[in-house]
C-alpha positions, 0 to 999 in steps of 0.5 A: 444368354449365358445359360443358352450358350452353354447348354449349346455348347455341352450339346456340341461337345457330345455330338462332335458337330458344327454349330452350323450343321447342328442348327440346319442338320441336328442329330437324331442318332449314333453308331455305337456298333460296326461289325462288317460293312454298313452305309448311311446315304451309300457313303461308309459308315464308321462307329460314332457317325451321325443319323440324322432325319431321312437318312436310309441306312443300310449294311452289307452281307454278314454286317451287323450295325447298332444306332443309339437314338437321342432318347435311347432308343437301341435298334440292332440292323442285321446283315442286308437290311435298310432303314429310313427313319421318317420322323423323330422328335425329342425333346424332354422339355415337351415330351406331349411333342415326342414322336418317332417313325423307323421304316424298316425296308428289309433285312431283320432288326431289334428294336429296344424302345426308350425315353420316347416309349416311355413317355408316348407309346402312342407316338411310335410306329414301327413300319416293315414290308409286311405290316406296322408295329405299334410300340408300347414300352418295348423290346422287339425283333422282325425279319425273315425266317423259315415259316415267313416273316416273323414279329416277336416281342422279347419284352413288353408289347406290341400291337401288329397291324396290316390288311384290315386286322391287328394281332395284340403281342406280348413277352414270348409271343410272335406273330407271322406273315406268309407274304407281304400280301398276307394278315398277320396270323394269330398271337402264339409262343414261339419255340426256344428253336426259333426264338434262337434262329432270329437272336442270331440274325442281329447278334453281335460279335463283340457284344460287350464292347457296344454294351460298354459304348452305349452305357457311356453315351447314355450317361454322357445324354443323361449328364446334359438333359439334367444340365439342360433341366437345371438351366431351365428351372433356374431360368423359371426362378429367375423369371418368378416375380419375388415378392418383398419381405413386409417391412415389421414394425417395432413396437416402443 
């Protein structure tokens, strides 16, 4: 008991929340990064608040706003978009149950996968306007551009599905949609032209300043799932029958 009250309250220590609202709303997520104006359930978003399961997120015009997911997951919201996140499950004890599911209704994002990528690719699904993203251990961008809406993986791979067909993406490789009717077209390299259009739609203007917070709020995760691994290895040993040593017999 002693062991399930601390690692409860190092968790409460790092979120900053309410034993109450953390047993009923637990958090899935937090801002790292605000530049401009950004909103979770129409009520203002500040820097270190909380996302937690179905809030819709969104930000306003010229904003640009950066969440860290529980697993390390990065996702980078450019100006005028929203999002929902309607599933997420983390828990690094049963990684079998890991899942999560981001909708992103419009505007353009980055997504950088983490831990949950890592461990179930399969469980991770992408959704926009125009089609899903199958996640495969990855770093990818969508949004609007000139010749359409664009999906373009900078890192890893990604499987692209909507209207009955699927376009396999990896590193460079992009894909488009016409209209929210359309399949996706076929896999082609993007032009260094394009490529720095879409970077510029989620790109920060103190990027080093949210490198340096999420690089801190992943050592302060890392720090409490070992503490929490400790605990549990600790609670198997204690739990282990020990078998007594055989009594030796002295000879005379």
């Amino acid at each position: 008991m002693k062991h399930l009250l601390t690692t409860a309250f190092l968790a409460l220590m790092l979120t900053g929340i309410p034993l109450a609202q953390a047993e009923t709303t637990p958090v899935i997520g937090t801002f790292v990064a605000i530049e401009g104006a950004a909103a979770v359930n129409d009520r203002v978003a500040k820097i270190d608040d909380a996302v937690h399961l179905n809030d819709k997120i969104s930000t306003g015009p010229y904003a640009r706003a950066v969440i860290l997911f529980s697993d390390d997951t990065e996702l980078t919201l450019s100006e005028n978009t929203s999002m929902t996140v309607d599933r997420y499950v983390f828990d690094p004890a049963n990684p079998q149950d890991n899942a999560a599911s981001y909708n992103v209704l419009t505007g353009a994002f980055l997504y950088v996968s983490g831990l949950i990528a890592k461990d179930k690719p399969k469980n991770i699904n992408l959704k926009t306007a125009y089609g899903s993203i199958g996640i495969r251990g990855t770093a990818v961008w969508g949004g609007e551009t000139t010749e359409g809406y664009g999906i373009l993986v900078t890192d890893g791979a990604v499987t692209v599905a909507n209207k009955g067909r699927s376009v396999a993406l990896s590193a460079g490789e992009g894909t488009t949609f016409k209209n929210r009717a359309s399949r996706p077209a076929r896999a082609k390299r993007w032009a260094q032209d394009r490529i720095n259009r879409a970077v510029k739609t989620i790109t920060l203007q103190r990027p080093e300043a949210a490198r340096e917070r999420i690089k801190h709020a992943k050592a302060r995760r890392k720090a409490l799932r070992d503490k929490r691994q400790e605990h549990r290895n600790l609670r198997k040993h204690m739990e282990k029958p020990h078998r007594r040593a055989p009594m030796q017999r002295h000879q005379r």
